[in-house]
VOGU-3710 file (C-alpha; in Angstrom, 3 decimals, decimal comma):
1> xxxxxxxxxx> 67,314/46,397/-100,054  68,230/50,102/-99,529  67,708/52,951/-101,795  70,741/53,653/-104,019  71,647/58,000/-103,987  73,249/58,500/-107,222  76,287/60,518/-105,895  78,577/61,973/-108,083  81,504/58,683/-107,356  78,570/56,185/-108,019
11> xxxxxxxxxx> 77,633/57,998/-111,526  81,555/57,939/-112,339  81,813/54,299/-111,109  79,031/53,099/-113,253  81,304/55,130/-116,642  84,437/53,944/-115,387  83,931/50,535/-114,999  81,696/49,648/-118,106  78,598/48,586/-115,782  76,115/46,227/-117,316
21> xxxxxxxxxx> 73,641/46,471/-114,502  73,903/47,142/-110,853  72,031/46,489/-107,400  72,900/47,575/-103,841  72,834/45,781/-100,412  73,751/46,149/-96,889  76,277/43,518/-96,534  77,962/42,025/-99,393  80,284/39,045/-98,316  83,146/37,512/-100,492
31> xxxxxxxxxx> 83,681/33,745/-100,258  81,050/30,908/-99,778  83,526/28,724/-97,610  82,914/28,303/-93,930  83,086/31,499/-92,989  81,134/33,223/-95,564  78,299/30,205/-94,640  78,375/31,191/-91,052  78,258/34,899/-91,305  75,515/34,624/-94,231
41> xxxxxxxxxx> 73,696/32,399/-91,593  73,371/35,442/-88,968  72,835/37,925/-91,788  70,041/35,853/-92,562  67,944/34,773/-89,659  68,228/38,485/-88,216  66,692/39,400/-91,833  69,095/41,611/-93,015  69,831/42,507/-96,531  72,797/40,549/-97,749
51> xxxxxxxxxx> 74,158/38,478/-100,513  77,251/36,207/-100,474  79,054/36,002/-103,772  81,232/32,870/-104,504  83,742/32,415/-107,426  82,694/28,499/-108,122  79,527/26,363/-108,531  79,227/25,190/-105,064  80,301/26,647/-101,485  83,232/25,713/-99,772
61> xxxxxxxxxx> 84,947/25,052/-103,148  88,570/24,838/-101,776  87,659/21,524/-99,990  87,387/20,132/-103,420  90,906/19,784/-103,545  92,162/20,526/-99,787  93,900/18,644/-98,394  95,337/16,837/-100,945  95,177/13,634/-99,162  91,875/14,405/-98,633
71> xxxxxxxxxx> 91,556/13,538/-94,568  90,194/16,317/-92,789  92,434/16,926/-89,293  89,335/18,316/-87,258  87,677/15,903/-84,993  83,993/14,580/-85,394  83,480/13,453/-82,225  79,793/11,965/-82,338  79,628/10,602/-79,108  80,249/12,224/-75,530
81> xxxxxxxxxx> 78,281/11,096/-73,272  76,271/14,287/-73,182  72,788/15,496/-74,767  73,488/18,671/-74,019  73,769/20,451/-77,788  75,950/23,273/-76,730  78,616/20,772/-74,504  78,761/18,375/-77,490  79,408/21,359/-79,999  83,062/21,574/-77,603
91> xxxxxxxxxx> 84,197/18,436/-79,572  82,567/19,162/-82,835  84,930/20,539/-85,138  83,528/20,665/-88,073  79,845/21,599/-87,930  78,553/25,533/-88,023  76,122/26,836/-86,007  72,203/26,799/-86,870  68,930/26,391/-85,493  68,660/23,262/-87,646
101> xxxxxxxxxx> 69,721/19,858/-85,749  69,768/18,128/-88,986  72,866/20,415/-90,026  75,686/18,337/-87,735  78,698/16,647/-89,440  78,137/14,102/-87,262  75,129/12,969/-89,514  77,703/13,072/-92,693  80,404/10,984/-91,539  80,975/8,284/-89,037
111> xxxxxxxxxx> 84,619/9,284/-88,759  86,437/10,840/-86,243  88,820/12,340/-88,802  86,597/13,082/-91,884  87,105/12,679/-95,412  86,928/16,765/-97,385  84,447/15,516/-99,582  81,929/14,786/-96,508  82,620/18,259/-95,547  81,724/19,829/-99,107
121> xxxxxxxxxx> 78,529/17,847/-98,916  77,680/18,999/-95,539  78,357/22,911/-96,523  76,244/23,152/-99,620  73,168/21,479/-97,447  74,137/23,767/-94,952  73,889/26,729/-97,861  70,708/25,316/-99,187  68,253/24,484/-96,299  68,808/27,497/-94,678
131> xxxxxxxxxx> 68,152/29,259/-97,731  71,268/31,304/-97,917  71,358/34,068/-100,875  74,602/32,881/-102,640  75,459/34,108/-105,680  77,263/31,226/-107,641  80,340/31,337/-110,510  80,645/35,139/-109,214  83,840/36,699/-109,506  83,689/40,032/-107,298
141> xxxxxxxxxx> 86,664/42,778/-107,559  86,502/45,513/-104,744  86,673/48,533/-107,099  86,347/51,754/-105,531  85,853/52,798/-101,710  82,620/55,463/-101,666  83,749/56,279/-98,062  80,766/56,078/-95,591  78,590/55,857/-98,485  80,235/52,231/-98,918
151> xxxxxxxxxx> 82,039/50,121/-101,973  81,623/49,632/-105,481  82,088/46,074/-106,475  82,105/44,151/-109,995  82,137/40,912/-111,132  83,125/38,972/-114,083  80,345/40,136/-116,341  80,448/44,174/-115,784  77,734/43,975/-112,864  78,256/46,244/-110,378
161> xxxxxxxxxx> 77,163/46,084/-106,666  77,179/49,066/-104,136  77,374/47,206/-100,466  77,794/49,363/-97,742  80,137/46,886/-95,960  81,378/44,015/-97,375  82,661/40,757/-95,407  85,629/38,941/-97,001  85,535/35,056/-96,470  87,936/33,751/-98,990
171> xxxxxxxxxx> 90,116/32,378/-96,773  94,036/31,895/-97,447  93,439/30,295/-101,033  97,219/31,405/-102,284  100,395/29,461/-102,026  102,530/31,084/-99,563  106,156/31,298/-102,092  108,783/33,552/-100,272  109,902/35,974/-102,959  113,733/35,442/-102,487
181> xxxxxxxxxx> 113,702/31,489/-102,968  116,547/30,287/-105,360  115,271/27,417/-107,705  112,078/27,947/-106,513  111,614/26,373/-110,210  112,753/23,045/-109,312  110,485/22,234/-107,023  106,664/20,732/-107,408  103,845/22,367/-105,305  101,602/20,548/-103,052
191> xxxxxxxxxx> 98,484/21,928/-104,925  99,903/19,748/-107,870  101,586/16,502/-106,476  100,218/12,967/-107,487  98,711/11,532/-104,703  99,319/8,147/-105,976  102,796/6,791/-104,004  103,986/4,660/-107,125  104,578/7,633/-108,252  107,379/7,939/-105,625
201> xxxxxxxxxx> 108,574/4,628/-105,301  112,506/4,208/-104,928  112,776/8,335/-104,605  114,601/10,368/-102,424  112,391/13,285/-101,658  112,690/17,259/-99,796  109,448/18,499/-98,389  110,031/21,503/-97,605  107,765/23,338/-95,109  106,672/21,688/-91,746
211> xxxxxxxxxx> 102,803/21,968/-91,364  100,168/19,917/-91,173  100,394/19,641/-95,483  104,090/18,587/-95,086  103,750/15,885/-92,625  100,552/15,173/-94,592  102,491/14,478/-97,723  105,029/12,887/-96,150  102,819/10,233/-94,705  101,317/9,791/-98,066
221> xxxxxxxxxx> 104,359/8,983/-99,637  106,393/6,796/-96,822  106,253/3,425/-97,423  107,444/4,232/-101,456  110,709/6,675/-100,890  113,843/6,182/-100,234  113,825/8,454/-97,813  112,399/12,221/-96,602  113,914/14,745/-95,479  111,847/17,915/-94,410
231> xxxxxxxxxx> 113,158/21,490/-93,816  111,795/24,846/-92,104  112,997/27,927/-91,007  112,406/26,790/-86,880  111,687/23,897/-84,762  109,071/21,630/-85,066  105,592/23,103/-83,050  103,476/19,896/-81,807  99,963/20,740/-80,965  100,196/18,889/-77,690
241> xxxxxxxxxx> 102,605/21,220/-76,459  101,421/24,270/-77,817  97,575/23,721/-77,794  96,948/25,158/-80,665  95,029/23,330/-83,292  97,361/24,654/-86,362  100,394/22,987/-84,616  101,827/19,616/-85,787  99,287/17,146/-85,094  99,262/13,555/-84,283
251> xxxxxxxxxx> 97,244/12,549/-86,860  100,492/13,199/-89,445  103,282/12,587/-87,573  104,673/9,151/-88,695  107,820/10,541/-90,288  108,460/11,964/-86,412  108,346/7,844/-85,506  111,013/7,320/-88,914  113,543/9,898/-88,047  113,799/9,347/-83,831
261> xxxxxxxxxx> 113,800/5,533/-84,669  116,731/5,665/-87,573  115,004/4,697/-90,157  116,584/7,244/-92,984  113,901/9,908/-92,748  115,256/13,476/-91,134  114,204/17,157/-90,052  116,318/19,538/-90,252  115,933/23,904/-89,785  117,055/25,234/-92,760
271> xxxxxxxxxx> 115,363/28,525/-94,188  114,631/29,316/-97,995  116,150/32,205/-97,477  119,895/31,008/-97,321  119,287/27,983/-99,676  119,119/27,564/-103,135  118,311/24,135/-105,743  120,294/23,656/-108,208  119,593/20,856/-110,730  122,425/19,056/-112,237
281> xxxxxxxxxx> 121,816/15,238/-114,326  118,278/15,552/-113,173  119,287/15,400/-109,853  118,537/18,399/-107,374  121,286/19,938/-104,864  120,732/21,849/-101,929  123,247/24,694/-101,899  123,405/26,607/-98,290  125,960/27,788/-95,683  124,666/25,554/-92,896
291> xxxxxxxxxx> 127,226/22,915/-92,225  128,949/23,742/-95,124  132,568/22,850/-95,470  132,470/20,013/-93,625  133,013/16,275/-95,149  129,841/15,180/-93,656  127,739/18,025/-95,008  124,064/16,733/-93,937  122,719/17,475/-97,324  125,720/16,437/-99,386
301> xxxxxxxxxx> 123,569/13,650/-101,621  121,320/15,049/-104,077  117,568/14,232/-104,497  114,801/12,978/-106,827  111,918/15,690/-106,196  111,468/18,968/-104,078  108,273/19,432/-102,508  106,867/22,853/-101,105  104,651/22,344/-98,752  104,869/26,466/-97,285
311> xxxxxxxxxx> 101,048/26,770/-96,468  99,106/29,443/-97,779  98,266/33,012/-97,197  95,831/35,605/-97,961  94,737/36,419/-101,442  94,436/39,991/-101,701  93,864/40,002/-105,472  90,031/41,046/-105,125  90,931/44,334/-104,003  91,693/47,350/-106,672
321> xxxxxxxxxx> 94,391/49,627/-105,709  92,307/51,982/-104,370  90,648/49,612/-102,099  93,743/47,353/-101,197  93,919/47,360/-97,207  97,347/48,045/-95,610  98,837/44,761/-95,587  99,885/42,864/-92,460  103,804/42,570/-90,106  105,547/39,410/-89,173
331> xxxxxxxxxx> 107,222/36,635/-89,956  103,649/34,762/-89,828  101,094/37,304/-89,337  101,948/39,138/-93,071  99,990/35,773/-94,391  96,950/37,268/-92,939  95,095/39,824/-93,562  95,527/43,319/-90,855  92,734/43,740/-89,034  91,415/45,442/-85,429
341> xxxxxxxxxx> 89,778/43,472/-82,362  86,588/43,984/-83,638  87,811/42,167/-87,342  87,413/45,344/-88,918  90,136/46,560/-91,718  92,928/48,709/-89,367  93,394/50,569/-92,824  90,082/50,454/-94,157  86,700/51,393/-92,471  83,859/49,255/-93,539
351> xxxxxxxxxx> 85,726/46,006/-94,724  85,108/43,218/-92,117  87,102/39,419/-92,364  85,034/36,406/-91,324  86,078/33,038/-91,644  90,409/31,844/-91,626  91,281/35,480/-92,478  90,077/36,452/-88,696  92,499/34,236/-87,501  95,121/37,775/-87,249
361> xxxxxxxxxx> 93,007/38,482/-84,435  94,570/35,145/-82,660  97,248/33,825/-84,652  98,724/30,499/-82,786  96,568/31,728/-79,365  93,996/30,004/-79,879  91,593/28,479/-82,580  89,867/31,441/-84,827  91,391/30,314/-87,719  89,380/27,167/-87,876
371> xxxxxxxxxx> 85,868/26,184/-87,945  85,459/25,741/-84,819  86,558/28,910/-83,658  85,357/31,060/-86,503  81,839/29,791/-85,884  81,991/31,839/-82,619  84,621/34,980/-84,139  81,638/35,388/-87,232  78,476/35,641/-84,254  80,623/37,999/-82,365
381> xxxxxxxxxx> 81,185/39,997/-85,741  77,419/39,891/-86,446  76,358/40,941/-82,917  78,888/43,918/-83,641  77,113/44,936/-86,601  73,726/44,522/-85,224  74,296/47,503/-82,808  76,557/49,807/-85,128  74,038/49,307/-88,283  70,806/48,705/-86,713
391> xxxxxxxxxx> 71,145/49,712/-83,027  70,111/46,044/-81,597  71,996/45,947/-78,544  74,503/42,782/-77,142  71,893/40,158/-76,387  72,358/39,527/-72,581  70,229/37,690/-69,846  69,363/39,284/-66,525  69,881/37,289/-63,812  68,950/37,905/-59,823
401> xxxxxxxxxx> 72,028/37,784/-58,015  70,615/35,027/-56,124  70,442/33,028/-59,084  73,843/34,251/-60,360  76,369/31,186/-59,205  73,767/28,742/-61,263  74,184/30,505/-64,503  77,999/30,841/-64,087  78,234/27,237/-63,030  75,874/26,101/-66,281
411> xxxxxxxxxx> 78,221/28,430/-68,813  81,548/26,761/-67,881  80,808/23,898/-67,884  78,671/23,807/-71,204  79,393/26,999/-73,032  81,437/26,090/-76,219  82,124/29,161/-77,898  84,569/30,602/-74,403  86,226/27,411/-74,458  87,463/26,646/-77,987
421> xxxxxxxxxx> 87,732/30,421/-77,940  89,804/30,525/-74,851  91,637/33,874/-74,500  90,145/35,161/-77,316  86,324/35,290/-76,220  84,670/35,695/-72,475  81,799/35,850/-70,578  80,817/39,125/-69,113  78,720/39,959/-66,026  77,631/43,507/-65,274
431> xxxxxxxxxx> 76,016/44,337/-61,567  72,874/46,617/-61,980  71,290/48,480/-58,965  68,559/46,405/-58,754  70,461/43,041/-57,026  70,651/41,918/-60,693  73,324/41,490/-63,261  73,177/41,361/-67,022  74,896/38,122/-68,458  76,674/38,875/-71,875
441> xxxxxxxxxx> 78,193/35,549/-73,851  81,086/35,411/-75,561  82,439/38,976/-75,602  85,944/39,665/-77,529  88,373/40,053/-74,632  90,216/42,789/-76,364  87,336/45,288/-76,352  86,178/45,611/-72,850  87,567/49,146/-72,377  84,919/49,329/-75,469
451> xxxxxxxxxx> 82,166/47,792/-74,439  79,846/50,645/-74,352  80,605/51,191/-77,875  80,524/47,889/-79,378  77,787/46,194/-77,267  75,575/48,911/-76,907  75,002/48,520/-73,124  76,424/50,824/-70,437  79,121/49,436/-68,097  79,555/49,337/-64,563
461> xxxxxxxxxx> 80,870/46,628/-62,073  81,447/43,982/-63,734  82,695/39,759/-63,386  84,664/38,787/-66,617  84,962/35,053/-66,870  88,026/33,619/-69,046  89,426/29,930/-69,880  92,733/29,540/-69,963  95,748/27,450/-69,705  98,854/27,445/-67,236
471> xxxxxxxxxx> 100,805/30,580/-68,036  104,026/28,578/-68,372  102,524/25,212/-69,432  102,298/25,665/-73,397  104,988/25,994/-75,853  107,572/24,332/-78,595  109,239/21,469/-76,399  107,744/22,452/-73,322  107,420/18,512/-71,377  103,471/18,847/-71,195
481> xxxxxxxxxx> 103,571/15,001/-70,147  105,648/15,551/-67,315  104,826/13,735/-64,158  103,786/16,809/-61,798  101,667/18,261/-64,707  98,667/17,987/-62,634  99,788/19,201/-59,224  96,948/21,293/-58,758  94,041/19,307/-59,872  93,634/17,449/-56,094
491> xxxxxxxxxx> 94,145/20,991/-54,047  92,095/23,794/-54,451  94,394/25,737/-52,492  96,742/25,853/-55,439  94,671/26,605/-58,107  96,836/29,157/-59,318  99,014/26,633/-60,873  96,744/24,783/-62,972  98,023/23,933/-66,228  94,989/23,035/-68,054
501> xxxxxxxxxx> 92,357/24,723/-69,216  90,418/25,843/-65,997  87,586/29,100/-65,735  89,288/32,443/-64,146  87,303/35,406/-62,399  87,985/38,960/-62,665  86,175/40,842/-60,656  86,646/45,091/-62,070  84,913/47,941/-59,205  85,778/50,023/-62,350
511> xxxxxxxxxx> 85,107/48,546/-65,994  88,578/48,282/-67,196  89,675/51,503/-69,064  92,771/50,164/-71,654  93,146/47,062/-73,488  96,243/45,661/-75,383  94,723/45,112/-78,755  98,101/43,859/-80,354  97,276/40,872/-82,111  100,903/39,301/-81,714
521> xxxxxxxxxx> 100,296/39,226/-78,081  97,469/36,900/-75,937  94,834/38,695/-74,535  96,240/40,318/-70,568  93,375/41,431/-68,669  94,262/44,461/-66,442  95,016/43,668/-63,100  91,371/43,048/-61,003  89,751/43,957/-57,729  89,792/40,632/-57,023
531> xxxxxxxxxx> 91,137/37,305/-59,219  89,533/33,686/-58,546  91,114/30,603/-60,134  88,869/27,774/-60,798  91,347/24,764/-60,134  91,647/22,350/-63,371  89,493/19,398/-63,516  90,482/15,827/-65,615  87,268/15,829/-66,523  86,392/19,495/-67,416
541> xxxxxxxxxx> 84,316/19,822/-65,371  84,261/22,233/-62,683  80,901/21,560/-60,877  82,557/19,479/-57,660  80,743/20,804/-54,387  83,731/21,895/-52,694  86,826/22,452/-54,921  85,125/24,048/-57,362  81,066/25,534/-56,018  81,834/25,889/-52,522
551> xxxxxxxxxx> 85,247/28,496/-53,356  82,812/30,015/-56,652  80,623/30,730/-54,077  82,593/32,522/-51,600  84,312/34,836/-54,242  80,807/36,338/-54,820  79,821/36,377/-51,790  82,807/38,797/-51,612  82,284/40,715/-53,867  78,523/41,313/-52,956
561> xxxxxxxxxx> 78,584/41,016/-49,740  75,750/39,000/-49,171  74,817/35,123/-48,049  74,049/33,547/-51,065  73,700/30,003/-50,015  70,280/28,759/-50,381  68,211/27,327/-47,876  64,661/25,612/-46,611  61,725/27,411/-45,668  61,954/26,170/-42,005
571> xxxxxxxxxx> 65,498/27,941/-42,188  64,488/31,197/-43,550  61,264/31,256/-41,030  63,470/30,760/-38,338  65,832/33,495/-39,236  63,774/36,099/-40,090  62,528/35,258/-36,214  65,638/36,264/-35,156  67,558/37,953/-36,932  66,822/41,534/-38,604
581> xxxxxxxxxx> 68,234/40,382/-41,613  68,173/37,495/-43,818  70,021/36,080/-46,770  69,115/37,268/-50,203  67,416/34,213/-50,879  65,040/34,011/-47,755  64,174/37,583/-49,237  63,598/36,860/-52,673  61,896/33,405/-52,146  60,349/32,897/-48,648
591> xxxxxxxxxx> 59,468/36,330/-47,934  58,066/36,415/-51,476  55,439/33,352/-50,827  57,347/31,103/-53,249  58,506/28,805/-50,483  55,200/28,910/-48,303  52,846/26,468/-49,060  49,111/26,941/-48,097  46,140/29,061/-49,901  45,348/32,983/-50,444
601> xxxxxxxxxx> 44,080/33,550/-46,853  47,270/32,203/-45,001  49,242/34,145/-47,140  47,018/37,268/-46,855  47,564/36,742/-42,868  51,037/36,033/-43,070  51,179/39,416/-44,704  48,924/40,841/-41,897  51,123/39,668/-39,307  54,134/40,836/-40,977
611> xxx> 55,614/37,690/-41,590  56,034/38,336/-45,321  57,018/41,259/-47,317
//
């Protein structure tokens, strides 16, 4: 705990704002959910000082009551095949990351689709055996920005906390309720629903809003209405199209089955906006200018119960006026709270997001808004802080160049933080002097023309390894199960038009200089010195000798212009016989002893005869 300097704003804070007692540490995080878990985890084990406050009596509180049916929609895959931690952690989506092998959901639930109250259980174990410092039934207001000196927080009680940055966790807690919808107070809110379908038996129901919640409720309730009907403002997004995880998923999707089969249930795009409900004999009317006038108006007959079902957004509420960050653009994005590449306030210096809220960073590009992307976003955020705060550089391997292909080859087909993180986070290889690299993991994308000054490191040369899909493969109603959807898989020689997620190379001479941080936009590297495409695999996995080594292989053999295949002392003995230079490996192996077997004196009289180095 640091030293508190009674400045002149701290002495008027403490009169201001009626302080009972106070107490001051480096990070202060808001929110015990997922988020706030996994950042206090890395606050933690690199002994920082820290404290996580949290509004209710246990951590990740909104589970109690989220969803509402109470089935989780992230996969607990317990079985892969694999015992490789890090491969299996690609199809966990639910556990965080920790040095304790106890701490796996897999150990809390036997289902692939867990229920929220396994989840709950498995965060406040999570919270307790790693001995997290949580501060419980704490209600924290952001009060007053001390500049570089930090914030001024208070809770409930009139405590006040000075934290020279503070992480917000809370994730989107708030209903999202446009501001213009007419008879908004008609309509019942899926926070408050009964989740018993008697309730609903012989009803004719409007969900409106077309998310995972929606299609949740809807499922709930089919076998007891009449029939549902379910508006938005656009067309249906399935996750299978799009790959992303917030999409539609299969899991809730029976009413899809209902309406394409004629079996009363409908979808229909129809915004608040131009709507309103009005209520007449306790029925509810959809007033809009869709389709209006005609005799066979689609929403001519009236209905039972209005459900919203609009998601939810950030709660901003915790922040005094003085302190309120500038708030976010879009149709989507304004949900979220604004932040930079390196999830730091854009309006704000010193307020970091972890957790859901990060998920501005990749709205609908890939998965940062959900556990198992956020894992990865908050150990990104900590590494950041480690070398601003405390000057502990981006922790990196090096690697011989010789030894180089092995490592690469290991990361993509293991690593799980670049490939639930695809687009978002990368693997970054810098060439030293020396024949070495340094190996960085799981880099934010967006600030390599910053790397210097966010990793700490100095750049040069450098390999930067992405996953990605097709370019023209995802998207609403784009035919993902069309018949030529794998036409690359079989051909290396077309591995430019992979569609699924497959590793791709950029090789810079010069570390790239500008960066589109735009959040709206997927990450665009700058054009490279050279590009290799790692052609998709059904299997993901790219470790086949030819189509995928062999071609790996020759790209950096490219780029360093050396032979980098390895080969057998009889080989390398035979070369350096004839030839006045050998392979990289022959150098760093044979001519090193490693590969010539005998004692000290035929080594010493190798060395005699100049037959070693």
């Amino acid at each position: 705990m640091f030293t508190i300097l009674f400045t002149a704003s701290l002495f008027y804070g403490f009169i201001l704002y009626g302080v009972s007692s106070q107490e001051g540490h480096q990070y202060c995080v808001v929110g015990a959910g997922p988020g706030g878990l996994q950042i206090g985890y890395f606050l933690e084990r690199a002994q920082r000082d820290y404290v996580i406050f949290e509004a209710n009596s246990v951590a990740g509180s909104f589970f109690l009551k989220y969803p509402c049916h109470r089935k989780l929609i992230s996969i607990n895959k317990r079985f892969t095949g694999r015992l490789n931690k890090e491969f299996n952690l690609r199809h966990d989506w639910n556990s965080l990351l920790s040095d304790d092998d106890s701490l796996l959901l897999k150990h809390y639930s036997d289902k692939f689709y867990p229920d929220a109250d396994d989840l709950v259980k498995y965060l406040n174990d999570y919270a307790t055996k790693l001995r997290l410092n949580i501060k419980y039934n704490t209600t924290i207001k952001i009060k007053a920005n001390l500049k570089d000196k930090g914030f001024l927080l208070n809770d409930q009680h009139g405590n006040m906390f000075e934290c020279k940055q503070v992480i917000v966790s809370t994730g989107l807690g708030k209903e999202n309720i446009p501001d213009n919808f007419k008879g908004v107070e008609h309509t019942e809110s899926y926070t408050d629903i009964s989740m018993d379908p008697k309730q609903f038996e012989g009803q004719t129901v409007l969900i409106i809003g077309r998310g995972n919640s929606g299609f949740e409720t809807a499922a709930g309730i089919l076998g007891s209405t009449n029939h549902i009907h379910m508006f938005s403002r656009s067309r249906l997004r399935l996750s299978w199209e799009t790959h992303y995880v917030g999409d539609l998923r299969a899991v809730n999707n029976e009413v899809l089955d209902t309406y394409q089969l004629k079996s009363l249930d409908g979808l229909l795009e129809v915004p608040v906006e131009i709507m309103a409900i009005r209520k007449k004999n306790n029925k509810l009317y959809i007033d809009t200018t869709i389709g209006k006038g005609a005799d066979n108006f689609a929403i001519r007959e009236p209905y039972d119960r209005v459900i919203r079902c609009m998601g939810f957004k950030f709660d901003d509420s915790i922040f005094d006026n003085s302190t309120l960050p500038r708030p976010s653009r879009g149709r989507y994005l304004r949900k979220l709270p604004s932040m930079t590449a390196a999830y730091e306030s854009n309006s704000i210096p010193g307020i970091y997001y972890a957790g859901t809220n990060t998920h501005y960073v990749d709205f609908r590009k890939s998965a940062g808004g959900f556990i198992h992307g956020f894992r990865y976003t908050a150990r990104a955020l900590h590494r950041i802080l480690e070398w601003k705060n405390h000057r502990v550089t981006w922790p990196h391997v090096k690697v011989p160049i010789t030894d180089l292909l092995g490592v690469i080859m290991k990361r993509i087909n293991e690593a799980s933080g670049i490939y639930q993180m695809f687009g978002i986070l990368g693997e970054v290889i810098i060439f030293r002097s020396n024949d070495s690299v340094e190996y960085y993991e799981e880099v934010p994308l967006k600030l390599l023309h910053k790397f210097e000054e966010y990793t700490g490191r100095s750049v040069g040369p450098m390999i930067v390894i992405n996953m990605e899909y097709g370019r023209n493969y995802s998207g609403p109603g784009k035919d993902v199960f069309n018949a030529n959807r794998a036409r690359a898989a079989g051909d290396p020689s077309v591995a430019h038009h992979s569609n699924f997620l497959h590793p791709v190379l950029y090789f810079y001479k010069q570390p790239p200089k500008d960066m589109n941080e735009d959040s709206q936009r997927i990450t665009e590297l700058p054009r490279p010195d050279r590009l290799h495409v790692m052609v998709e695999d059904f299997l993901t996995l790219w470790d086949a000798p030819v189509a995928h080594f062999l071609l790996l292989r020759r790209f950096m053999e490219e780029i360093v212009q050396e032979d980098l295949r390895y080969f057998y002392a009889k080989s390398c003995f035979e070369m350096f016989m004839t030839y006045t230079s050998v392979p990289k490996t022959c150098q760093q192996q044979y001519l090193n002893g490693q590969m010539l077997p005998g004692s000290p004196e035929i080594l010493q009289k190798s060395r005699s005869l100049g037959l070693m180095l």
